[in-house]
Backbone as CSV, one residue per row, in Angstrom:
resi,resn,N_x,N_y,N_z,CA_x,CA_y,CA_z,C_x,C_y,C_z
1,UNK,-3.478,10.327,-74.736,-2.875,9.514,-73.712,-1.989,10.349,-72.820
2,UNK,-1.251,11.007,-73.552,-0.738,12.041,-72.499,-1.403,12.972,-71.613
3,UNK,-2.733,13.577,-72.190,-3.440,13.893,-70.858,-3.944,13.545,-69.948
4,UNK,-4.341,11.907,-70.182,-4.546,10.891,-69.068,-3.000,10.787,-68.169
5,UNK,-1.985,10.544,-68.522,-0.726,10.162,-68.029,-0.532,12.074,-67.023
6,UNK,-0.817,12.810,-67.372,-0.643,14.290,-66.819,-1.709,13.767,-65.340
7,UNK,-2.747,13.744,-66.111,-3.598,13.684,-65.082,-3.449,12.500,-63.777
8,UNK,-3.120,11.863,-64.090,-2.558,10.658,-62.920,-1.363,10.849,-61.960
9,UNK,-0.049,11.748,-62.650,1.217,12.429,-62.321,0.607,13.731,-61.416
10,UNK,-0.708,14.075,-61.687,-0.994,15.617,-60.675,-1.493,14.994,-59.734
11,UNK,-2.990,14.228,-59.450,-3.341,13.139,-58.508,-2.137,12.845,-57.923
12,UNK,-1.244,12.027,-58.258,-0.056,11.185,-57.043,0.668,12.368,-56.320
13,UNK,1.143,13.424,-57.170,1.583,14.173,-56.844,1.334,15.397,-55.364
14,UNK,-0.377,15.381,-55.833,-1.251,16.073,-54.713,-1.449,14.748,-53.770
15,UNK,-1.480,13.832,-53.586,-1.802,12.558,-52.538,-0.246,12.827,-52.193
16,UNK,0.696,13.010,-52.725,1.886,12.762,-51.899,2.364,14.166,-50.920
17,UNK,1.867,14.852,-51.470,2.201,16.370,-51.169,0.711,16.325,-49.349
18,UNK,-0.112,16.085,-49.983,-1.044,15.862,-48.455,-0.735,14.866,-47.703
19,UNK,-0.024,13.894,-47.850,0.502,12.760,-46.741,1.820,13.584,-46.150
20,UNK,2.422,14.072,-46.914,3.679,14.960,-46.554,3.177,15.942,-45.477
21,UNK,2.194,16.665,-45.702,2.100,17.765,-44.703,1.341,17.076,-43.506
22,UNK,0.517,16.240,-43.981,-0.287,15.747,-42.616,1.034,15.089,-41.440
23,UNK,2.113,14.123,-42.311,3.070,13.687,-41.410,4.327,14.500,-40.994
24,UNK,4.088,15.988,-41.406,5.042,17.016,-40.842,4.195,17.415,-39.874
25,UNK,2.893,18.199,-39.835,1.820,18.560,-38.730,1.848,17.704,-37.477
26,UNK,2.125,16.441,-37.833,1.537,15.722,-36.589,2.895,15.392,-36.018
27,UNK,4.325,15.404,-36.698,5.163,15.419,-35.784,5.713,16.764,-35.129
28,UNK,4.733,17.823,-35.396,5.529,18.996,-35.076,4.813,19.360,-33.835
29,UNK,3.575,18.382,-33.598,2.250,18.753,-32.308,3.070,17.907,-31.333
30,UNK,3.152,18.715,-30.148,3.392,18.457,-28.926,2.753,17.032,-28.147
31,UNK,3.405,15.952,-27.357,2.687,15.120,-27.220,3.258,14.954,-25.520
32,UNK,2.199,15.890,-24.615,2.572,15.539,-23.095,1.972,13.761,-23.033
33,UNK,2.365,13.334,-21.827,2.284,12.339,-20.883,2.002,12.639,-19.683
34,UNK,0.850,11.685,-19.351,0.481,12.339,-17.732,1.725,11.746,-16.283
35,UNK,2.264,12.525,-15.662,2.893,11.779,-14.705,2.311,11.797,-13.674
36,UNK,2.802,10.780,-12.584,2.027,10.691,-11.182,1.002,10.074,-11.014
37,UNK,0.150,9.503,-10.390,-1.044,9.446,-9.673,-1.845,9.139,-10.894
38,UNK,-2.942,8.771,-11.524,-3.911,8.513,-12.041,-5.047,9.474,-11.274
39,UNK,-5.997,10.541,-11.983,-6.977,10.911,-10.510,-8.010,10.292,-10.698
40,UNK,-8.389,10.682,-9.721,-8.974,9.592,-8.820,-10.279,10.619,-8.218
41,UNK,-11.181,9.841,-8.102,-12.219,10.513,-7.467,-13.056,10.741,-6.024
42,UNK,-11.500,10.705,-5.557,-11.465,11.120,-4.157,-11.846,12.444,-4.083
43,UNK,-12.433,12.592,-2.395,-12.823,14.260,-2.073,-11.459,14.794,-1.860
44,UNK,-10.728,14.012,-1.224,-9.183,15.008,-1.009,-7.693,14.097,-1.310
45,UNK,-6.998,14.816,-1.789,-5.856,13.932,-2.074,-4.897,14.843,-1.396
46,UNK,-3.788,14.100,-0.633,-2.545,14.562,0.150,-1.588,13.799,0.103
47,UNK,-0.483,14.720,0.200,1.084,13.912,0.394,1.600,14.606,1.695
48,UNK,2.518,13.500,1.695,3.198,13.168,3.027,2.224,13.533,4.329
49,UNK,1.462,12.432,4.981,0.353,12.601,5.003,0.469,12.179,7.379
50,UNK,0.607,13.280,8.169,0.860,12.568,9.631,-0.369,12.355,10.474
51,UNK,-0.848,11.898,11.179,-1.937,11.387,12.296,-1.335,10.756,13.464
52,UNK,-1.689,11.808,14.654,-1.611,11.120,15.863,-3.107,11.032,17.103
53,UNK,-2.227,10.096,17.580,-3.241,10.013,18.838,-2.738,9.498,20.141
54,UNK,-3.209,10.074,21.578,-3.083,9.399,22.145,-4.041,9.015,23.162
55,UNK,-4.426,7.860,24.011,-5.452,7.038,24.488,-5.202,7.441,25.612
56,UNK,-6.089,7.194,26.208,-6.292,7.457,28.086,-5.503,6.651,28.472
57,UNK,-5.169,5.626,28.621,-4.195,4.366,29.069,-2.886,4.605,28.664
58,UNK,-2.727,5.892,27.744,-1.154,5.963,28.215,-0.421,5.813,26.895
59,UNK,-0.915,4.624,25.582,-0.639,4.427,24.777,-1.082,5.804,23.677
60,UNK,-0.223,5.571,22.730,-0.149,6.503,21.554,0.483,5.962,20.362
61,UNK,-0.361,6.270,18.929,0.299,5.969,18.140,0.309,6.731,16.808
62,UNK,0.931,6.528,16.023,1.413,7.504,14.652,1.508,6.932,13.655
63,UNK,0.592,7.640,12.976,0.750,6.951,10.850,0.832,8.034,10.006
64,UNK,1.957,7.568,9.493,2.429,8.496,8.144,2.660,7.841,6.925
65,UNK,2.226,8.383,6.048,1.579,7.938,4.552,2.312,9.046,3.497
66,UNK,2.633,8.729,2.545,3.426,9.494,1.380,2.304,9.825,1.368
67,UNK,1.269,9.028,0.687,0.308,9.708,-0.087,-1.246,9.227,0.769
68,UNK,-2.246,10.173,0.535,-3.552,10.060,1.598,-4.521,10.199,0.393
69,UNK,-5.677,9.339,-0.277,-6.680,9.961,-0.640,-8.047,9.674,-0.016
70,UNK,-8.960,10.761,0.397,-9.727,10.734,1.483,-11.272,10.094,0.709
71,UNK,-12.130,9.831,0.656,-12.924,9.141,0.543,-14.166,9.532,1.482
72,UNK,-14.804,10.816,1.465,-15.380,11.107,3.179,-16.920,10.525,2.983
73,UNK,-17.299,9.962,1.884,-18.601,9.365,1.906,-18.439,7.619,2.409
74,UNK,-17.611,7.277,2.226,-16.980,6.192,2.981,-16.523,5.944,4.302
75,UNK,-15.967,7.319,4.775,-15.567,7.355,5.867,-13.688,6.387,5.659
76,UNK,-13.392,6.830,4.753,-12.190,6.048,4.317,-10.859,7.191,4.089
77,UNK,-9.552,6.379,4.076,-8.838,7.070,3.900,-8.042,5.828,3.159
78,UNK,-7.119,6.306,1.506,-6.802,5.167,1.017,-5.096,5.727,1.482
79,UNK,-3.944,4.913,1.757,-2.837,5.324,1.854,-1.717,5.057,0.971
80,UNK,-0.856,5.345,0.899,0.048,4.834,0.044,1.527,4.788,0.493
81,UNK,2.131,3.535,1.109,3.922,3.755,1.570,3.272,4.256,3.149
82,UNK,3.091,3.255,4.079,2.206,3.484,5.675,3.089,2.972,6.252
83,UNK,3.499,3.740,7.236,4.556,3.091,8.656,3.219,3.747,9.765
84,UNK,3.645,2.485,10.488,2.802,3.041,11.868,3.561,2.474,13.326
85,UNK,3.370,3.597,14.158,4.136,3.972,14.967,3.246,4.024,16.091
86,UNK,3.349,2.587,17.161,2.668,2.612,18.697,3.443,2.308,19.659
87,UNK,3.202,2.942,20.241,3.898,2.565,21.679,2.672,2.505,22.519
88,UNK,3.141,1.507,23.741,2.154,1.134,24.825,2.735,1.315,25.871
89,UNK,2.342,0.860,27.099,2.630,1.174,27.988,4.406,0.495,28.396
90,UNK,4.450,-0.863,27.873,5.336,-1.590,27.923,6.395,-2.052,26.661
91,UNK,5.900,-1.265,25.551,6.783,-1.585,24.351,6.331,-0.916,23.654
92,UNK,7.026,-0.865,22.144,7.069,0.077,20.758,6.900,-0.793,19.676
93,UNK,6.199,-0.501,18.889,5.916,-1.838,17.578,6.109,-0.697,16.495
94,UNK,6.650,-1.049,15.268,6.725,-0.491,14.163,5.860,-1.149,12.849
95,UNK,4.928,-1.067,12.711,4.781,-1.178,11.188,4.792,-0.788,9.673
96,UNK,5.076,-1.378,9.072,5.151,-0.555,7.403,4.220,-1.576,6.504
97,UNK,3.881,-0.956,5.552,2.863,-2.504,4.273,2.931,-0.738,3.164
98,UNK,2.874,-1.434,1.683,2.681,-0.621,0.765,1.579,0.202,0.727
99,UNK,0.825,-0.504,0.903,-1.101,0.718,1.018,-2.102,0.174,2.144
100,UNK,-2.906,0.850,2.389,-4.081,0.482,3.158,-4.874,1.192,2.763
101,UNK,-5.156,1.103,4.049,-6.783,1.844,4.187,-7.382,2.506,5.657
102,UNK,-7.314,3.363,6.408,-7.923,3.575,7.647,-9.070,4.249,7.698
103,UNK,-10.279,3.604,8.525,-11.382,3.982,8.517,-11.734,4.785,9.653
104,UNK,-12.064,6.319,9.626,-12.015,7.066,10.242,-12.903,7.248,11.223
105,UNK,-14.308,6.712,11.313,-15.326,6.114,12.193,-15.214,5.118,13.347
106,UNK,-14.153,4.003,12.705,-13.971,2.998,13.135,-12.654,3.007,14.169
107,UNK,-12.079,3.581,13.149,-10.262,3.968,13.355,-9.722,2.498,13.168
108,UNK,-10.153,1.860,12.484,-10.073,0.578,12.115,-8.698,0.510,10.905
109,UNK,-7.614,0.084,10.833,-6.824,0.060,10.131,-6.382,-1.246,9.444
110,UNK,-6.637,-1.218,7.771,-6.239,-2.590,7.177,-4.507,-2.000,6.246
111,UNK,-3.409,-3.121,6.196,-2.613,-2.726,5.951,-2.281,-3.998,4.878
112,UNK,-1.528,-3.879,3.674,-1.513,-4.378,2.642,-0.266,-4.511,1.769
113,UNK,0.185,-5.392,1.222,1.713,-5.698,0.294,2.999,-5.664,1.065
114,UNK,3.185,-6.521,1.597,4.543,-6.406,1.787,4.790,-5.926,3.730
115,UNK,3.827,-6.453,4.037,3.393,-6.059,5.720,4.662,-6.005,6.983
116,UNK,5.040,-6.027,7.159,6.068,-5.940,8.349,5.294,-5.039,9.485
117,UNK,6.159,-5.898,10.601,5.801,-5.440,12.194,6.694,-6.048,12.607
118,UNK,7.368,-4.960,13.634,8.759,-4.979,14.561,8.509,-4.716,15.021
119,UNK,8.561,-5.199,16.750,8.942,-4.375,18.026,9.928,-4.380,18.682
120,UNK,10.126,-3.714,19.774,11.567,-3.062,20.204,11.676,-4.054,21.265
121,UNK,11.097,-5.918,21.941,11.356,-6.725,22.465,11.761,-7.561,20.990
122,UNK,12.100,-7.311,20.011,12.781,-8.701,18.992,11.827,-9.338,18.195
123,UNK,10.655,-9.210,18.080,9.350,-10.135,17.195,9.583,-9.221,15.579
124,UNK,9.823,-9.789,14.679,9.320,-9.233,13.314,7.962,-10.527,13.122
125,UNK,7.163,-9.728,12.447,5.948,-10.187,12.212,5.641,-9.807,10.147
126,UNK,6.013,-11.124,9.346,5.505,-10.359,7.735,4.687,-10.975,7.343
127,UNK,3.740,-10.621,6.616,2.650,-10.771,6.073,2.125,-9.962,4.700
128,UNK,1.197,-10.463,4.527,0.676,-9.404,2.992,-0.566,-8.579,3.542
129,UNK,-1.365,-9.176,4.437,-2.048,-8.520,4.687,-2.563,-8.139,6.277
130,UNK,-2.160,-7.141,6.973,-2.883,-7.196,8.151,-3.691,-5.870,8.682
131,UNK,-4.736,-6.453,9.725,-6.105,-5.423,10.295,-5.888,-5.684,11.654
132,UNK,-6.385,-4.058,12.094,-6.288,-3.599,13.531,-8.038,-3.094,13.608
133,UNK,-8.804,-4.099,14.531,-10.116,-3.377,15.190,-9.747,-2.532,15.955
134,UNK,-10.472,-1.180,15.927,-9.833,-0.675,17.073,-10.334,-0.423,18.165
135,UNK,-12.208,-0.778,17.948,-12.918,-1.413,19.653,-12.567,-2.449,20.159
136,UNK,-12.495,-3.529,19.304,-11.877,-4.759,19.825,-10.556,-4.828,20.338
137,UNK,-9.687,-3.858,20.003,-8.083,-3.846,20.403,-7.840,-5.614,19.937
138,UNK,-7.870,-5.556,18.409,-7.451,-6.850,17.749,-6.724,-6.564,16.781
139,UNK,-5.905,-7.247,16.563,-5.458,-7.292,15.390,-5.005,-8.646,15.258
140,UNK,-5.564,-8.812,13.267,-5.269,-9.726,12.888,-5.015,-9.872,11.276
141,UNK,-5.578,-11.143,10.838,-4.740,-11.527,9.116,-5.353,-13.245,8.640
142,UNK,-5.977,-13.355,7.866,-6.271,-14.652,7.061,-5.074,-14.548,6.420
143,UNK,-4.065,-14.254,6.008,-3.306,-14.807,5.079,-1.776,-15.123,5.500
144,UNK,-1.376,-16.105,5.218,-0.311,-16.092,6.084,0.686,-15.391,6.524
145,UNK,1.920,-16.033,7.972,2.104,-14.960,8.360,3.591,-15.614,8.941
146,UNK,4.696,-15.108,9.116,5.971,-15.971,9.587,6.229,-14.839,10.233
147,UNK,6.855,-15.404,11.702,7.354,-14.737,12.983,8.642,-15.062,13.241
148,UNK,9.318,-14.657,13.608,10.752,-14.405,13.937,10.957,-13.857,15.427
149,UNK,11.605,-14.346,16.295,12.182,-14.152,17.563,13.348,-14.944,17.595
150,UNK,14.791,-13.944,18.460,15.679,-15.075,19.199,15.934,-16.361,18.177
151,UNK,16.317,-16.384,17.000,16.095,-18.263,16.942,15.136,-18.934,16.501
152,UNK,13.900,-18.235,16.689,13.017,-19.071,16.702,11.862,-18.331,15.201
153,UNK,11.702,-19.370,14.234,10.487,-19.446,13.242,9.398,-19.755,13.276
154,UNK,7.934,-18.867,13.104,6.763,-20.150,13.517,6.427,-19.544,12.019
155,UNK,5.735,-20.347,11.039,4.740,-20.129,10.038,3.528,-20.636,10.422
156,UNK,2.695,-19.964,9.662,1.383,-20.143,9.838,0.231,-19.732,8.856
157,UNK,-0.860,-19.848,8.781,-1.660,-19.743,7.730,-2.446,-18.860,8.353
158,UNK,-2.315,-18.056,9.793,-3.133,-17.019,9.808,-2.984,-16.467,11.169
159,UNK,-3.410,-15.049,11.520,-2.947,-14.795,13.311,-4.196,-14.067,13.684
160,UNK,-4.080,-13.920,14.908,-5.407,-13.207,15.566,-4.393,-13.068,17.103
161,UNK,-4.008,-11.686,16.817,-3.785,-11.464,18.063,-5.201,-10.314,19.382
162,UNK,-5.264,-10.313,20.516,-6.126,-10.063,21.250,-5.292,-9.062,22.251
163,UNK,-5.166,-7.898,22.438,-4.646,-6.746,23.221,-5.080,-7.088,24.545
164,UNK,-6.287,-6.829,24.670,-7.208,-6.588,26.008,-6.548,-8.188,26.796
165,UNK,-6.833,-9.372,26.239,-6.701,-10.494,26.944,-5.075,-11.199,26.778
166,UNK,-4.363,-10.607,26.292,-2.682,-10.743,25.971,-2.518,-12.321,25.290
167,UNK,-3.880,-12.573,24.254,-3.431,-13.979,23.493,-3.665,-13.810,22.097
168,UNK,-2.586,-14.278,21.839,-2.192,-14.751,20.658,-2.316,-15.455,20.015
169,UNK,-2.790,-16.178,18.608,-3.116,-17.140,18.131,-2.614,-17.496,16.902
170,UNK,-1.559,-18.217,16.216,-1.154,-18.351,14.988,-2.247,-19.832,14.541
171,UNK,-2.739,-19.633,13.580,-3.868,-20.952,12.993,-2.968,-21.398,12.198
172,UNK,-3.140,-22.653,11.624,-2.330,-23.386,10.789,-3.207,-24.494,9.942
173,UNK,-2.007,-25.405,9.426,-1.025,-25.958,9.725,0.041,-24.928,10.356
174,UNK,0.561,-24.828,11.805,1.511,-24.452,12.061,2.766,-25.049,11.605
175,UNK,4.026,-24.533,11.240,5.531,-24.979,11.299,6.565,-24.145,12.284
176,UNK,6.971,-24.494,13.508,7.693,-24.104,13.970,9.015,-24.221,13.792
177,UNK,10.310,-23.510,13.845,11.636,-24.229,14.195,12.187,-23.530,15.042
178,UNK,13.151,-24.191,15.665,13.662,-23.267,16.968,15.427,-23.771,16.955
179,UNK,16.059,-22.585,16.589,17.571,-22.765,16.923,18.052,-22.854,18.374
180,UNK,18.690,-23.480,18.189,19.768,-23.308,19.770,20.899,-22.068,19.855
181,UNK,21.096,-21.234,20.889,21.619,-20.567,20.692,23.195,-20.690,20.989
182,UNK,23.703,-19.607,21.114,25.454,-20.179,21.610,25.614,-20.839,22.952
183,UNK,26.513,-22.085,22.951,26.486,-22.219,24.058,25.339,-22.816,24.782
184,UNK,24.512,-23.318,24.261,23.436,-24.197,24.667,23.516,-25.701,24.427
């Protein structure tokens, strides 16, 4: 009986002695974490990323992107953190949205999360999602969209603005409100 009882005491002994080293080994192995970006199987990836242009008519405009990944079988460019910067002949508009997308064929620009557009006459324009044709000189948005001027609120469930023909269109149900200002 005692050599059975030996023999069971060397077994536990060797099982405890190999759990021991396996759980010293594996805390002594290095364990990176990937930071940044996920990759991605883009043809090109860039940071802080500038594009300009300017048009025969005078207008010019500018987009800068933290981050650019290019897509050239698409003809795509994905962005990340986008302000865009136009001026026209008669005013300056600012936009920013978290990501897009500009299509380099098209020059077609969709802008995404968190959308804002300011210009330097008083309009903020927010939205989640908005697109610029850029043969059509359109820009627009299915999803809704609240405007701000002076006082004045319009909501709406969607916009289509038109460059070439200077109209504007908020679809609805529209909700307007309009403050009075001082002295009115």
């Amino acid at each position: 009986m005692d050599r059975v009882a030996r023999r069971i005491l060397v077994i536990v002994a060797l099982f405890v002695l190999i759990v021991a080293g396996i759980l010293v080994a594996r805390s002594r192995t290095v364990r990176t974490e990937v930071l940044g970006p996920r990759p991605s199987s883009a043809d090109m990836s860039l940071k802080e990323v500038q594009l300009q242009e300017e048009s025969a008519g005078g207008g010019r405009w500018q987009l800068v992107a933290d981050q650019a990944s290019v897509f050239d079988q698409e003809g795509r460019t994905a962005l990340r953190k986008v302000t865009v910067h136009v001026q026209d002949r008669d005013r300056t508009w600012t936009i920013v949205g978290e990501e897009g997308d500009f299509f380099k064929d098209t020059k077609n620009l969709e802008l995404r999360r968190n959308v804002v557009l300011t210009s330097d006459d008083g309009l903020r324009l927010e939205t989640s999602v908005l697109r610029w044709q850029g043969a059509e000189r359109r820009m627009w948005t299915d999803a809704p969209v609240k405007l701000f001027r002076e006082g004045t609120v319009i909501d709406g469930t969607a916009l289509d603005v038109r460059m070439a023909d200077e109209a504007t269109t908020v679809k609805g149900p529209v909700r307007a409100t309009f403050r009075r200002g001082q002295g009115q």
